[in-house]
Residue frames as a rotation matrix with the C-alpha (Angstrom) as fourth column:
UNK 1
-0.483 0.004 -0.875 55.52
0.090 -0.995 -0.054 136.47
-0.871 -0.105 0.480 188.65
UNK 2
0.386 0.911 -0.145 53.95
-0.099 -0.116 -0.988 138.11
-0.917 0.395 0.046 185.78
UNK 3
-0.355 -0.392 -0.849 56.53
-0.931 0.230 0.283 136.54
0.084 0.891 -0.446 183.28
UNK 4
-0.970 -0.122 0.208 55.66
-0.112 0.992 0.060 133.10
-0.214 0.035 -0.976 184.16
UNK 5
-0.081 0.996 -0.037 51.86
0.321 -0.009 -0.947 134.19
-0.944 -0.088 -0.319 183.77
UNK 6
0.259 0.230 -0.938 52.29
-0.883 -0.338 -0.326 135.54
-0.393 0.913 0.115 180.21
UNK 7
0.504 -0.444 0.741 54.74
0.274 0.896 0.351 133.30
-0.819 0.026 0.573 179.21
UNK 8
0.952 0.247 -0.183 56.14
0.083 -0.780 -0.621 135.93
-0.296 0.575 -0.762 177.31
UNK 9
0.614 -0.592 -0.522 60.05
0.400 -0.337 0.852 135.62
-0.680 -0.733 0.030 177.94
UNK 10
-0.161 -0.549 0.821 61.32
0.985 -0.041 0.165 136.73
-0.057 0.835 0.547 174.40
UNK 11
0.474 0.824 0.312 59.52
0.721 -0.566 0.400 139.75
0.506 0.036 -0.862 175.69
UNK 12
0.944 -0.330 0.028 60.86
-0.169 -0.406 0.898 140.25
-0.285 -0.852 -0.439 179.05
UNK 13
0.286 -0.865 0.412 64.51
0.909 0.381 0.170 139.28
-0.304 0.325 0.895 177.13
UNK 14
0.103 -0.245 0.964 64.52
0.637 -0.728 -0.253 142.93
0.764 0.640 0.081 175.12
UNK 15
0.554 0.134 -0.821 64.92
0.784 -0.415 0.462 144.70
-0.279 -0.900 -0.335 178.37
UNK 16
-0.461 -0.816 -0.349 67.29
0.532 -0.569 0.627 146.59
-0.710 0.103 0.696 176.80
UNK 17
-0.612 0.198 0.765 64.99
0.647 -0.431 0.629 147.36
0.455 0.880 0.136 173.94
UNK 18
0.343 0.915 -0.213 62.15
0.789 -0.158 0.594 148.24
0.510 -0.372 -0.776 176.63
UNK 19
0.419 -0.216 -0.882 64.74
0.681 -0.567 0.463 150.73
-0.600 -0.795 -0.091 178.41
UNK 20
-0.911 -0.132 0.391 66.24
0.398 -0.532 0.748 152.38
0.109 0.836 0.537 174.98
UNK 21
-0.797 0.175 0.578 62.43
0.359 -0.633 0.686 153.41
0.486 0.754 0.442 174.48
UNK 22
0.520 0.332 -0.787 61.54
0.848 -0.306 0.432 154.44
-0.098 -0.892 -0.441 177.97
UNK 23
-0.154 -0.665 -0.731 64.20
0.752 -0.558 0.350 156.78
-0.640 -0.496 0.587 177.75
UNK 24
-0.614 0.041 0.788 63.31
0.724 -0.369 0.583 157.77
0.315 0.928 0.197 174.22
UNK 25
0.176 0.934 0.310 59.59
0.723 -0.337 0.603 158.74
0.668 0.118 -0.735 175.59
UNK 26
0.370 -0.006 -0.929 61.04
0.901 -0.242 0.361 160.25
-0.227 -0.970 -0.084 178.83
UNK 27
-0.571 -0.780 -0.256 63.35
0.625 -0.615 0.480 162.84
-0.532 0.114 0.839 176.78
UNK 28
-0.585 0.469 0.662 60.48
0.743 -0.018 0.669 163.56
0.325 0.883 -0.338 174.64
UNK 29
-0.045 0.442 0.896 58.89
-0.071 -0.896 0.439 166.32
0.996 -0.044 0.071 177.07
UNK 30
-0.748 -0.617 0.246 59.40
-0.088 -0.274 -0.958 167.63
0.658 -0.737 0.151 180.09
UNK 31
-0.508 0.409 -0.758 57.72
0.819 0.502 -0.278 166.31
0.267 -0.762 -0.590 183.37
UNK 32
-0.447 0.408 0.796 54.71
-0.133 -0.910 0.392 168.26
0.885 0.069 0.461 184.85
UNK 33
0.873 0.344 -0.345 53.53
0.083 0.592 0.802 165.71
0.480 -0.729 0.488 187.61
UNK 34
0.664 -0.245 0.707 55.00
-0.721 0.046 0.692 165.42
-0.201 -0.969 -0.146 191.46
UNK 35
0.743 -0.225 0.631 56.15
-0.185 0.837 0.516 162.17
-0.644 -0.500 0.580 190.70
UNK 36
-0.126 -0.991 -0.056 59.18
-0.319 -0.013 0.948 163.00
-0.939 0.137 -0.315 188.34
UNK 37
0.115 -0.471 -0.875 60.56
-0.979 0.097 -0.180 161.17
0.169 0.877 -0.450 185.58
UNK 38
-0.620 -0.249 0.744 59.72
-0.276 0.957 0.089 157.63
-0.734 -0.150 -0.662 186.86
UNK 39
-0.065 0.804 0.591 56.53
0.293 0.581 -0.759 157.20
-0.954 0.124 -0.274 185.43
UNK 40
-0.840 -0.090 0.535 55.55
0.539 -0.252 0.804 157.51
0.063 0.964 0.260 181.58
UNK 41
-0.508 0.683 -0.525 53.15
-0.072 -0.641 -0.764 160.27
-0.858 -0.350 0.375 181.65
UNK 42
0.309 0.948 0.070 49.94
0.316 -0.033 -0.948 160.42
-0.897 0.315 -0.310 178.84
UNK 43
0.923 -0.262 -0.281 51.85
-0.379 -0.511 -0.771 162.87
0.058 0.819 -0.571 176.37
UNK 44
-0.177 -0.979 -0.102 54.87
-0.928 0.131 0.349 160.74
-0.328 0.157 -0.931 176.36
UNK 45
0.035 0.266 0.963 53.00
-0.315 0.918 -0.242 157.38
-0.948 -0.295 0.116 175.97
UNK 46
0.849 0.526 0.049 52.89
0.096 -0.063 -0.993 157.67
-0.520 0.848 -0.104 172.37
UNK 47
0.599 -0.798 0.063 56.03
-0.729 -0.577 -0.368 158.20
0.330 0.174 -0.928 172.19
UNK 48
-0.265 -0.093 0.960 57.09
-0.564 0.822 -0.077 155.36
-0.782 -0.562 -0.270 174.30
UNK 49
0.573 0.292 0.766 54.83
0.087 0.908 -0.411 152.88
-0.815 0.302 0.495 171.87
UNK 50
0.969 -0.248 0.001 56.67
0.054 0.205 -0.977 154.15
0.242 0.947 0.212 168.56
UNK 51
0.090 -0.863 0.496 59.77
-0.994 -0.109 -0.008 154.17
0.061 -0.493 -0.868 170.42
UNK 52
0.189 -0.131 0.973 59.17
-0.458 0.865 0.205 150.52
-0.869 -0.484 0.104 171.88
UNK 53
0.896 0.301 0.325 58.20
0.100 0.576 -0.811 149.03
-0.432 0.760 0.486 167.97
UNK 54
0.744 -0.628 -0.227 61.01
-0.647 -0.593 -0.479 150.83
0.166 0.503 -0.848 166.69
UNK 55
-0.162 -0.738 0.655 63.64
-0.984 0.174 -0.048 149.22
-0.078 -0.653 -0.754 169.23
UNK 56
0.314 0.094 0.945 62.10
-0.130 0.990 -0.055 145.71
-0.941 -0.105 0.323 169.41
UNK 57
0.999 -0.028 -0.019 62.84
-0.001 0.525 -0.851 145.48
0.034 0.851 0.525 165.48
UNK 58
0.623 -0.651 -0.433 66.02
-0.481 0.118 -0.869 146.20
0.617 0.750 -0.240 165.82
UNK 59
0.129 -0.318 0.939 66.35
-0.953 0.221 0.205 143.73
-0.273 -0.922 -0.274 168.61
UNK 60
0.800 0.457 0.390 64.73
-0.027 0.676 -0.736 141.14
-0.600 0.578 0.553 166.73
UNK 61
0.737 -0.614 -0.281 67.18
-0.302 0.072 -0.950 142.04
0.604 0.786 -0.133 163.73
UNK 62
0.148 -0.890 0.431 70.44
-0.857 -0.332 -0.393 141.99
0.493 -0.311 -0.812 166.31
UNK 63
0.281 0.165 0.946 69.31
-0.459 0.888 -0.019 138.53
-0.843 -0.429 0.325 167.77
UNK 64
0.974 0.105 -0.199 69.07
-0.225 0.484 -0.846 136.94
0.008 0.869 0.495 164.04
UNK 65
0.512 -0.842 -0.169 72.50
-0.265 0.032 -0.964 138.29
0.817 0.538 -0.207 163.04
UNK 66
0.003 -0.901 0.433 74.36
-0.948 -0.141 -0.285 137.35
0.318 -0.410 -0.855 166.69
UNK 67
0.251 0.046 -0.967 74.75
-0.256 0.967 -0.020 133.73
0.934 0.252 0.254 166.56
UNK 68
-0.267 -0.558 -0.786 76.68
0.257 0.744 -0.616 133.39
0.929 -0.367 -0.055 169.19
UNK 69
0.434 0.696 -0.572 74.70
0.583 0.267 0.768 134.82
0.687 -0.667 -0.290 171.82
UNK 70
-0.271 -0.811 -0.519 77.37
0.944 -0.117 -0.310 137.13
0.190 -0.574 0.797 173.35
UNK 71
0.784 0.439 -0.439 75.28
0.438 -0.892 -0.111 140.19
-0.440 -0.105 -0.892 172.69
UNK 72
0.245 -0.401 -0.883 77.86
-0.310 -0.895 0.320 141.74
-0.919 0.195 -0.343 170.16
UNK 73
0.975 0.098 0.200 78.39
0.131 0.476 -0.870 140.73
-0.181 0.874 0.451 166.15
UNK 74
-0.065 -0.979 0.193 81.57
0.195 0.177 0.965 140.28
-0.979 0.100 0.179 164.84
UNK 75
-0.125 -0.429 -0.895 82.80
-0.713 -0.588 0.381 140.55
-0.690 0.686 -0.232 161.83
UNK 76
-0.885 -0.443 -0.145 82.20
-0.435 0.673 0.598 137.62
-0.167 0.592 -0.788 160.85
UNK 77
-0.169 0.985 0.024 78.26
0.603 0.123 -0.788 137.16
-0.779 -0.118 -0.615 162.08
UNK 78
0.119 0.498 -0.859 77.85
-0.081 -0.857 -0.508 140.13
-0.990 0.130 -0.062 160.19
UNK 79
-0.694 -0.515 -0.503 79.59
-0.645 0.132 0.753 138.74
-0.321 0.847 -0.424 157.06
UNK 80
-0.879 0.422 0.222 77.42
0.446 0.892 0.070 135.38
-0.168 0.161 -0.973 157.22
UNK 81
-0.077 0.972 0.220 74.15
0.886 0.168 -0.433 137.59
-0.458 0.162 -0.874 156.74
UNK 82
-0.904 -0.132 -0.405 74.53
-0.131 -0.819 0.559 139.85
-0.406 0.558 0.723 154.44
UNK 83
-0.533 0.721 0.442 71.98
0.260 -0.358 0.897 139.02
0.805 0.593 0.003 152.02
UNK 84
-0.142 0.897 -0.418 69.57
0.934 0.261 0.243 139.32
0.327 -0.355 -0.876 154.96
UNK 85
-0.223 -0.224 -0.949 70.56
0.612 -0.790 0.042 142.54
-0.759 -0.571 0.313 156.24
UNK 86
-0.942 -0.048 0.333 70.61
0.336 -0.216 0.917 143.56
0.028 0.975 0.219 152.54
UNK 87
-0.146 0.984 0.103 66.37
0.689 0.027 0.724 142.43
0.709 0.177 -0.682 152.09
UNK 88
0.540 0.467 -0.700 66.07
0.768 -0.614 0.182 145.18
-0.344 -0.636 -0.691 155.42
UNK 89
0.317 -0.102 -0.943 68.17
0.210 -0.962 0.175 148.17
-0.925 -0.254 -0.283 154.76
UNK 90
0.848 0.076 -0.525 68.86
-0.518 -0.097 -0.850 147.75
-0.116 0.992 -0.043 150.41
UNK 91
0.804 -0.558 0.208 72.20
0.539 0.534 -0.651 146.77
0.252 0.635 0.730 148.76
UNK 92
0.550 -0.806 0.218 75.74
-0.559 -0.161 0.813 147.44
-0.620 -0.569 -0.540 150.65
UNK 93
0.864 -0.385 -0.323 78.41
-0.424 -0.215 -0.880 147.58
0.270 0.897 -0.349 148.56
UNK 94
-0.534 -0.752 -0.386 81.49
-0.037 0.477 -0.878 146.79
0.845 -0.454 -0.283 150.61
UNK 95
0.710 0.630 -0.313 80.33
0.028 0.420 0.907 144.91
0.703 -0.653 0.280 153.87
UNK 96
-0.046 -0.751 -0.658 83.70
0.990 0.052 -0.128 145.47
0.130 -0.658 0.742 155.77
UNK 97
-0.642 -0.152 0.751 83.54
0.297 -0.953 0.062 148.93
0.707 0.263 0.657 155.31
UNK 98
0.029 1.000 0.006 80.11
0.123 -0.009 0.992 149.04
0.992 -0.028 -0.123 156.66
UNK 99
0.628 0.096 -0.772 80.78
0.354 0.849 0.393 147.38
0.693 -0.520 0.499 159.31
UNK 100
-0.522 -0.793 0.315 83.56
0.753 -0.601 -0.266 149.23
0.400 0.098 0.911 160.03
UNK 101
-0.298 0.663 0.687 81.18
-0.051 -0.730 0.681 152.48
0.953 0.168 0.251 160.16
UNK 102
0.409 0.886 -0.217 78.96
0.198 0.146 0.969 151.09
0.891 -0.439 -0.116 162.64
């Protein structure tokens, strides 16, 4: 298929990021075309791309910090990269807390 022709799969992996900002564009104005709410329509596309960029970073970031691959950070993943998280969103004072929050 057309994953084995790009060779892209870190691509086709973010499915989740690609469906977070499908929905974004879709919510973003209301359908005028026959064919619904499948398709991204012109005046949503733009929407869609700063949606997609948006989402892949913080896929990209959410890979780094989940070592273990389970798709969910612990407390403790989240503990081991502080400083990095830090260099992206400034200086976090208590990191359990935070965490917590989220």
């Amino acid at each position: 298929g057309i994953r084995d022709v790009l060779g892209l799969d870190a691509v086709f992996d973010a499915k989740p990021a690609i469906m977070r900002a499908y929905q974004i564009a879709k919510n973003a104005t209301q359908s005028r075309r026959s064919v619904g709410d499948d398709y991204i329509e012109f005046r949503e596309f733009r929407f869609f791309l700063l949606a997609l960029r948006q989402f892949f970073e913080y896929w990209v970031a959410f890979q780094r910090i989940d070592s273990d691959d389970d798709r969910r950070i612990s407390i403790e993943e989240f503990m081991s990269v502080g400083a990095m998280i830090e260099t992206w969103v400034g200086p976090i004072e208590d990191m359990v807390a935070e965490f917590v929050d989220i």
